[in-house]
C-alpha positions in Angstrom: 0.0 0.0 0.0 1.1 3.6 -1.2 1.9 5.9 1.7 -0.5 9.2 2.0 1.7 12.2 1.2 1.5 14.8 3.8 -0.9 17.6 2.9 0.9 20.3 2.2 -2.1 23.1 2.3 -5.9 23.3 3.1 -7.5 21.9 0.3 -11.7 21.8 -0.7 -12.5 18.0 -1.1 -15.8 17.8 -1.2 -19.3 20.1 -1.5 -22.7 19.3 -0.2 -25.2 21.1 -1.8 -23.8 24.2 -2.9 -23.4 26.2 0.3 -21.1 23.7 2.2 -17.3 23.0 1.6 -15.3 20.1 3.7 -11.7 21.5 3.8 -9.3 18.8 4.1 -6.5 20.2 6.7 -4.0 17.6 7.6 -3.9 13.6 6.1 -6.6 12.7 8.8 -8.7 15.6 9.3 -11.2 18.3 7.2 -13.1 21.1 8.5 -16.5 21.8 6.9 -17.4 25.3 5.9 -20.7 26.7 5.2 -21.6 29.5 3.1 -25.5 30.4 3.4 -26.9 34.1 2.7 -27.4 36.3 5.4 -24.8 34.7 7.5 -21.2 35.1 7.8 -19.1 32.1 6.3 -18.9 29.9 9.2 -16.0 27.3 9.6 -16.2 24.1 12.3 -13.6 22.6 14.1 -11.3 19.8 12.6 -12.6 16.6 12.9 -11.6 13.0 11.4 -12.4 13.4 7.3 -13.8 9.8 7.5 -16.4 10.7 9.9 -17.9 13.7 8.4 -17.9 12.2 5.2 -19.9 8.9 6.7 -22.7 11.4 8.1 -23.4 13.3 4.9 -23.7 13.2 1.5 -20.6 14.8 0.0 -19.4 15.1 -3.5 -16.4 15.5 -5.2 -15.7 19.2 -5.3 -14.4 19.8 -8.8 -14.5 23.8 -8.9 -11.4 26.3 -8.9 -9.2 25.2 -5.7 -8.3 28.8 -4.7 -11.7 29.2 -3.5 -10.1 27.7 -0.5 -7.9 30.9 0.0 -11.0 33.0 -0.3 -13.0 30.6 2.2 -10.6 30.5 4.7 -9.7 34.1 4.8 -13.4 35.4 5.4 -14.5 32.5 7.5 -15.6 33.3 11.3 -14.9 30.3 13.5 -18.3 28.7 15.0 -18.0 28.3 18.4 -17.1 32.2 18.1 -19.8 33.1 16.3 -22.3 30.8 18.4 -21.6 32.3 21.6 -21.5 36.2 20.9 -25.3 35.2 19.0 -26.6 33.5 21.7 -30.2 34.6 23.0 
């Protein structure tokens, strides 16, 4: 069996929908990021890629991969965003 190269730099894997991004951050874990209207672009915490991808139906993301730049450099972390919008 091949070894996994290390990854080298955030990369878009995979799209659910067309507001929601799983950004691959390291060779075991992805973060997803969702883009809906009205709302800033929220990103979640790393967790294990094979997980996420086993709870949701994700596609191949095939679009331009420096979207990832532009993702990542607006994004608002959750938790962050979760507790200054609390009720």
């Amino acid at each position: 069996m091949a070894k996994k190269e290390p990854i080298k730099r955030p990369r878009i894997i995979a799209i659910q929908g067309e507001d929601c991004y799983l950004i691959e951050v390291d060779d075991k874990n992805s973060r997803v990021c969702e883009v809906k209207g009205g709302l800033p672009i929220l990103i979640f915490p790393p967790f294990l890629t094979i997980s996420i991808i086993a709870r949701g139906y994700w596609e191949e993301y095939t679009g331009p991969p420096e979207l990832v730049d532009k993702l990542l450099a607006e994004a608002v972390e959750y938790d962050e965003w979760a507790a200054a919008n609390r009720d």
